[in-house]
ROBARO-84051 format. One record per residue (C-alpha): residue number from 1; y, z, x. Coordinates in Angstrom, 1 decimal, padded with zeros to 4 digits. Layout:
  resi       y       z       x
   NUM       Y       Z       X
...
END
This chain:
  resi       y       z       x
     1   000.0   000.0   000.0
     2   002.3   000.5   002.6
     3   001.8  -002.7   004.2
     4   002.6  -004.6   000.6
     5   005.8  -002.0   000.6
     6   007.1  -003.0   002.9
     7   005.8  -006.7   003.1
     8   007.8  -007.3   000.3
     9   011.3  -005.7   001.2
    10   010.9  -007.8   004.3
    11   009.9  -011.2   002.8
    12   012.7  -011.1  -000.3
    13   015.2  -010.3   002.8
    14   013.7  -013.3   004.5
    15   014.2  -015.3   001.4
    16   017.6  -014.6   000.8
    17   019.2  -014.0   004.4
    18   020.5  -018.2   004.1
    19   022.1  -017.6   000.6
    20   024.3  -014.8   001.0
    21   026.4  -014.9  -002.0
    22   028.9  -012.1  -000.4
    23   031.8  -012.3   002.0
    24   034.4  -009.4   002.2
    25   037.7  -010.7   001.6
    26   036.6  -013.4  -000.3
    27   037.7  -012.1  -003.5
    28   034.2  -011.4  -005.3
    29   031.0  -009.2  -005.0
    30   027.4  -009.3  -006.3
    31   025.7  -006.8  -008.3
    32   021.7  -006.6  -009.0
    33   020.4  -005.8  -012.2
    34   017.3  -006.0  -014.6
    35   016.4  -007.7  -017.2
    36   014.7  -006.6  -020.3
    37   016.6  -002.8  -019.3
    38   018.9  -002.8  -022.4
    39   021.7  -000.2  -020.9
    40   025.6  -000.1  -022.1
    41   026.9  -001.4  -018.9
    42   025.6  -004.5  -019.9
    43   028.2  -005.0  -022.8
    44   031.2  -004.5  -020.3
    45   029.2  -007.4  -018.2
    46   029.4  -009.5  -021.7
    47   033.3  -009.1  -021.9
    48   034.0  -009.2  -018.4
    49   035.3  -005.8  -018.1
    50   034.4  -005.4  -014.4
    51   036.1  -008.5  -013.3
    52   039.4  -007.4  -015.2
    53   039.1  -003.7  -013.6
    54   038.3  -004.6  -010.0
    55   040.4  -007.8  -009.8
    56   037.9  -009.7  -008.7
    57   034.4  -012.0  -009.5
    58   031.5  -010.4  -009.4
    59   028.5  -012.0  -009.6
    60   025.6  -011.0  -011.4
    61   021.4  -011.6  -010.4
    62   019.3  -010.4  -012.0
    63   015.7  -008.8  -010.1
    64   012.1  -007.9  -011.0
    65   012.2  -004.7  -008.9
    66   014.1  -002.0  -007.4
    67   012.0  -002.9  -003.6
    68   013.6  -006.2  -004.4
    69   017.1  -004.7  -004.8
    70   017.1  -003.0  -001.8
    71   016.2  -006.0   000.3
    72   019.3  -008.0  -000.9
    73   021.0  -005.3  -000.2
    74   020.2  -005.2   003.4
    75   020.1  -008.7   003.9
    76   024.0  -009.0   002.5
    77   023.7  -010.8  -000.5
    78   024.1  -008.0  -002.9
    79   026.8  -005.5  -002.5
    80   025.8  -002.9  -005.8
    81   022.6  -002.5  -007.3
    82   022.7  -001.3  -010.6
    83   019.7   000.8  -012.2
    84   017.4   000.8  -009.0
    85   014.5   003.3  -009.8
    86   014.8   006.4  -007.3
    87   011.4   005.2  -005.5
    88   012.3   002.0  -004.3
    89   015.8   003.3  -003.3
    90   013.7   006.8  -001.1
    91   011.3   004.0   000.4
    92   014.6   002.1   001.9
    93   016.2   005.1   003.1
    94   013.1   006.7   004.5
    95   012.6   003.3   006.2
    96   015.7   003.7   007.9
    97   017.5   001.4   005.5
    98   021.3   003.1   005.4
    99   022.0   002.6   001.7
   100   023.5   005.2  -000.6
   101   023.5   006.3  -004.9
   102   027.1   006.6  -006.0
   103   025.9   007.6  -009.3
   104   023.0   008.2  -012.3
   105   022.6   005.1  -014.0
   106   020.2   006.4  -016.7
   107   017.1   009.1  -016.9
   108   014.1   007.5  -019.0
   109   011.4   009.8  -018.9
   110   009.5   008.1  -022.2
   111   010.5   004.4  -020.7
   112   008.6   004.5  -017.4
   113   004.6   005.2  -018.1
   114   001.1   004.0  -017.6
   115  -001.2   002.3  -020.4
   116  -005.1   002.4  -020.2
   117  -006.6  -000.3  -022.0
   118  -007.6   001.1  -025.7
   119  -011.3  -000.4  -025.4
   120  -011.8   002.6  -022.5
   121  -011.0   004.5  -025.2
   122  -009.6   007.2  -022.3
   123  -007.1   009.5  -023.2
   124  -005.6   012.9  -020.9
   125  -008.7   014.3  -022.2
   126  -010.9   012.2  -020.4
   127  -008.7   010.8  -017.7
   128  -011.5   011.7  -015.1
   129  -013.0   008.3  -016.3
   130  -010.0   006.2  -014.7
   131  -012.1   007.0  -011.1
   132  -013.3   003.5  -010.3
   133  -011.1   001.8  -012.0
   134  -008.6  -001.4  -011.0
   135  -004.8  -000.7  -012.4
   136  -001.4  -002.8  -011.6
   137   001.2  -001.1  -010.5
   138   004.7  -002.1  -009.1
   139   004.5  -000.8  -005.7
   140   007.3   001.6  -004.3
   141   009.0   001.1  -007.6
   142   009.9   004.7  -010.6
   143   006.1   003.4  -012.1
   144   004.5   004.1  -008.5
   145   005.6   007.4  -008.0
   146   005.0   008.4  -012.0
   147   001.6   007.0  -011.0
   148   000.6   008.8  -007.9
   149   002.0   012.3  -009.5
   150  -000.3   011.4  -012.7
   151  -003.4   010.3  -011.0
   152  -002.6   013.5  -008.6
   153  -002.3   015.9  -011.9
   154  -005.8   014.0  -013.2
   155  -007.2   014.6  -010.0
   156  -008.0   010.9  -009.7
   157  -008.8   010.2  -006.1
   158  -006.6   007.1  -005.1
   159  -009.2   005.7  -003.1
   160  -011.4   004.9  -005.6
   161  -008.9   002.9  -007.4
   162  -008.5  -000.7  -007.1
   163  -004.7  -000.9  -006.9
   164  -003.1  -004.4  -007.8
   165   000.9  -004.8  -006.9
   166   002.4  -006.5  -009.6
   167   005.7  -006.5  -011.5
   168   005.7  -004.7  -015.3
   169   005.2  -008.2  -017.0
   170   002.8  -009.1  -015.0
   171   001.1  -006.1  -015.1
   172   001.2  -005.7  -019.1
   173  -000.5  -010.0  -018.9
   174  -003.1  -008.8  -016.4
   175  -004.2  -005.5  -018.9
   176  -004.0  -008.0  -022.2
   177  -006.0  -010.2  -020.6
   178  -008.4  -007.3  -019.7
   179  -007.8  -008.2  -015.8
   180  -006.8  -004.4  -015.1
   181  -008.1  -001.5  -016.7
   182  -004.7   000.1  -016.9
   183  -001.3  -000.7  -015.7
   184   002.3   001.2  -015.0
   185   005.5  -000.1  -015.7
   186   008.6   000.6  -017.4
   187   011.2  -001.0  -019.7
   188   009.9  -004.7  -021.7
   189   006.8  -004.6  -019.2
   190   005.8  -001.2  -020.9
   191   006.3  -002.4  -024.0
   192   004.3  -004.9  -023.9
   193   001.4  -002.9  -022.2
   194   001.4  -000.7  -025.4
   195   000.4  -003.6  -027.5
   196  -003.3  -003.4  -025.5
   197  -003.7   000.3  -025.0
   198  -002.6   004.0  -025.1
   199   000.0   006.6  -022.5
   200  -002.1   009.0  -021.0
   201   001.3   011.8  -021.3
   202   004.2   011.3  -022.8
   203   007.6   011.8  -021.3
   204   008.2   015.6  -022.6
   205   004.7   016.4  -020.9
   206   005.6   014.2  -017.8
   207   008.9   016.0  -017.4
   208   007.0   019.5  -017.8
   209   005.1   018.4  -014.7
   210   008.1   017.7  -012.9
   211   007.6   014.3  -013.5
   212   011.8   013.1  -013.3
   213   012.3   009.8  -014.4
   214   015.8   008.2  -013.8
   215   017.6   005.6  -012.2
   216   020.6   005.2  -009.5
   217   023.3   003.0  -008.9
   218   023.7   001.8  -005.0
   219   025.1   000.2  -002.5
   220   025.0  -000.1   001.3
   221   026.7   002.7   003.3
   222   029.2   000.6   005.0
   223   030.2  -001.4   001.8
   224   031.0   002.0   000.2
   225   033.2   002.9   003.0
   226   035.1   000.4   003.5
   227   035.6  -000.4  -000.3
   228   035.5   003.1  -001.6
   229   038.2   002.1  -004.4
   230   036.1  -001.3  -005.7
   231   032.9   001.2  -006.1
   232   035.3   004.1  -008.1
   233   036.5   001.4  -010.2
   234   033.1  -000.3  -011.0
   235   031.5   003.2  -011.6
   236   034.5   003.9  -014.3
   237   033.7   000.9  -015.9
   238   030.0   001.9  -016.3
   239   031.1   005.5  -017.2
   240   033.3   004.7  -020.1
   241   030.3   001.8  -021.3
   242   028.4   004.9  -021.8
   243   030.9   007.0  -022.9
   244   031.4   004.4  -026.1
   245   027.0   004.1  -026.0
   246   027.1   007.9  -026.4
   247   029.6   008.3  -028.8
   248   029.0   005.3  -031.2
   249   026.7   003.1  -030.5
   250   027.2   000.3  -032.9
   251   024.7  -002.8  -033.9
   252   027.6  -004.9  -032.9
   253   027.2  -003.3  -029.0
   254   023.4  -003.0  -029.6
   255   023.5  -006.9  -030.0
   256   026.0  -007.9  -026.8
   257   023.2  -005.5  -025.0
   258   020.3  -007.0  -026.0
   259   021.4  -010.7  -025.8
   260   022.4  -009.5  -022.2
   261   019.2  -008.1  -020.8
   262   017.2  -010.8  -022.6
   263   016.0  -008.9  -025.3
   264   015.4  -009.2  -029.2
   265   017.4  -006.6  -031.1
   266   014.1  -005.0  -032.0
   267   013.1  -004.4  -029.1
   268   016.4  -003.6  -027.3
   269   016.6  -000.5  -029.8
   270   013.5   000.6  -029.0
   271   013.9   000.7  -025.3
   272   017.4   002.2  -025.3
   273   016.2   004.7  -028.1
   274   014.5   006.3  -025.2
   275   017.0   006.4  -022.5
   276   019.9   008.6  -021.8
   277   023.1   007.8  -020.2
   278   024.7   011.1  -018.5
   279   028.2   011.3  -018.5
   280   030.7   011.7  -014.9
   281   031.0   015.5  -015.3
   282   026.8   015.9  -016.3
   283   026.0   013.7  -013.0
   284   028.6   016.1  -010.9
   285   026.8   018.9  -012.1
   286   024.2   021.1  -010.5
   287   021.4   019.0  -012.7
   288   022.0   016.1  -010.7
   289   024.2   015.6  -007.8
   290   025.5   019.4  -007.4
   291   021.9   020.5  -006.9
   292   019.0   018.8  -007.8
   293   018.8   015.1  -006.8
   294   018.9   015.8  -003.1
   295   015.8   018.1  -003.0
   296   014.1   015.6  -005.6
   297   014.2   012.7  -003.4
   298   012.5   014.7  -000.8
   299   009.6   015.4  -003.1
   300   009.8   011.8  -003.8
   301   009.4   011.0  -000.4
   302   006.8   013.6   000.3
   303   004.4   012.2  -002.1
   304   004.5   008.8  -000.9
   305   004.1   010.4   002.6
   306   001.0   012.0   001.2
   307   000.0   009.2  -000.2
   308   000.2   006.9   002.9
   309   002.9   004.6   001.6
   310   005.2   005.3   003.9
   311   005.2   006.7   007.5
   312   007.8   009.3   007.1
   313   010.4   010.9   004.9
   314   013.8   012.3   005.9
   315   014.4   015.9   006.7
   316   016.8   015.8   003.7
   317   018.3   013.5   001.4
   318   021.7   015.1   000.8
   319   023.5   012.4   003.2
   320   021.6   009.5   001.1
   321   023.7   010.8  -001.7
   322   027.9   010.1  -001.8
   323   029.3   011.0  -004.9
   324   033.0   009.9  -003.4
   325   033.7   007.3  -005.7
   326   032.3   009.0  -008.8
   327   034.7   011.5  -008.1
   328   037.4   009.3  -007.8
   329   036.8   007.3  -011.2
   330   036.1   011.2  -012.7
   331   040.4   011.5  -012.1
   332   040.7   007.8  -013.7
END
């Protein structure tokens, strides 16, 4: 697993290092987000809300995964990523990759889960009976690490799986088409997987586990330093997206949203239904970054060390954190 890891962070960067879409000075950045992941921002995307605020273009790709995200990044082409899972961002950092989250993007403890094929018939009850079995999983993404702690609360011995790195849609085709036995993912990927089969825990138990599910906003360390004011203003944007989300979220929103990620209506609700968008003072809080984020990235890391997915994890995680310009939008 370690090898696909980080495999794939090197081969995207590959792919991308002759397009870079970014040059400083040039008047515009470029932002990654996903697809079928309904989340307010996306309605200020719609009505160009980022480009009026910052004074400048910014241009908008779209990614299957957050290992994905953090290879653009490196490589230049992406300035911002919005919504990488925490996973994906640990596995850069740990690597040595010097990136930073400027903010929560959104906690989903119900949209990020794993699905066993319903003709197993295998529930938490019997989740002993997964030993043997082949699952998809999107390495080194949120859906990896809620996978490990899961098969590690099971006592499902990792070895005996036959683990299969694919993205969420991917994943939920291979388990319809009764290719995996089970599969992780999260947002339209996960929906789709509960067409063919059944969670094993829901998000309330998941999070009684210590099972945190959520979602940063990034960028590289050096962007964010020398454009400290274009982050502040592109987090304010996202903050007051969710503000009106939180406050009132309309069917007129719900619709600019869903059209935006991709989504029918239908299934946008039902994917946003389960997320939650913290505001500026809730992130500043000891819940998040006054406290608890730091220390959770290191247990993040630590499992994956466990599980031999990556060589080594930092001693802490405080400086991967730099809540500068979401303090500066907070007095906006």
């Amino acid at each position: 697993m370690r090898k696909t890891i980080l495999g794939t962070v090197l081969g995207v960067a590959a792919a991308l290092s002759g397009t870079t879409a970014m040059a400083d000075g040039h008047g515009e950045i470029t932002v990654a987000y996903f697809l079928e992941w309904p989340m307010p921002f996306l309605a200020s995307k719609a009505s160009g809300a980022y480009d009026e605020a910052l004074g400048m273009k910014v241009n908008w790709v779209s990614f299957e995964t957050g290992t994905a995200m953090s290879a653009a990044m490196a490589s230049g082409d992406v300035q911002i990523a919005v919504s990488q899972g925490v996973p994906p961002f640990v596995v850069a950092s740990s690597g040595g990759q010097d990136i930073q989250v400027v903010d929560v993007a959104v906690s989903y403890s119900d949209n990020d889960n794993c699905v066993v094929h319903a003709d197993l018939e295998i529930d938490k009850m019997s989740a002993d009976e997964l030993a043997g079995k082949k699952v998809a999983v999107p390495l080194g993404t949120a859906a990896h690490y809620g996978f490990l702690r899961q098969m590690d609360h099971f006592g499902i011995d990792l070895a005996s799986l036959s683990i299969v790195d694919m993205p969420p849609p991917e994943g939920a085709n291979a388990l319809g088409q009764k290719a995996v036995d089970f599969a992780c993912g999260y947002g339209g990927g996960l929906t789709s997987m509960k067409e063919y089969g059944n969670v094993l825990l829901t998000g309330a138990e998941k999070e009684e586990l210590g099972i945190l599910v959520f979602d940063v906003t990034s960028a590289p360390a050096d962007f964010i330093a020398e454009n400290g004011d274009v982050v502040a203003k592109f987090l304010k944007v996202t903050a007051d997206a969710n503000d009106a989300w939180n406050s009132n979220p309309t069917d007129e929103m719900l619709a600019v949203i869903a059209e935006q990620s991709g989504m029918d209506l239908d299934a946008a609700r039902s994917a946003i239904s389960t997320m939650k968008f913290p505001s500026i003072d809730e992130q500043l809080s000891e819940r998040w970054f006054g406290g608890a984020a730091a220390p959770f990235m290191k247990g993040v890391a630590d499992v994956f060390v466990a599980a031999g997915s990556i060589d080594s994890a930092l001693d802490s995680y405080d400086g991967a954190i730099n809540t500068g310009p979401l303090e500066a939008a907070q007095g906006m």
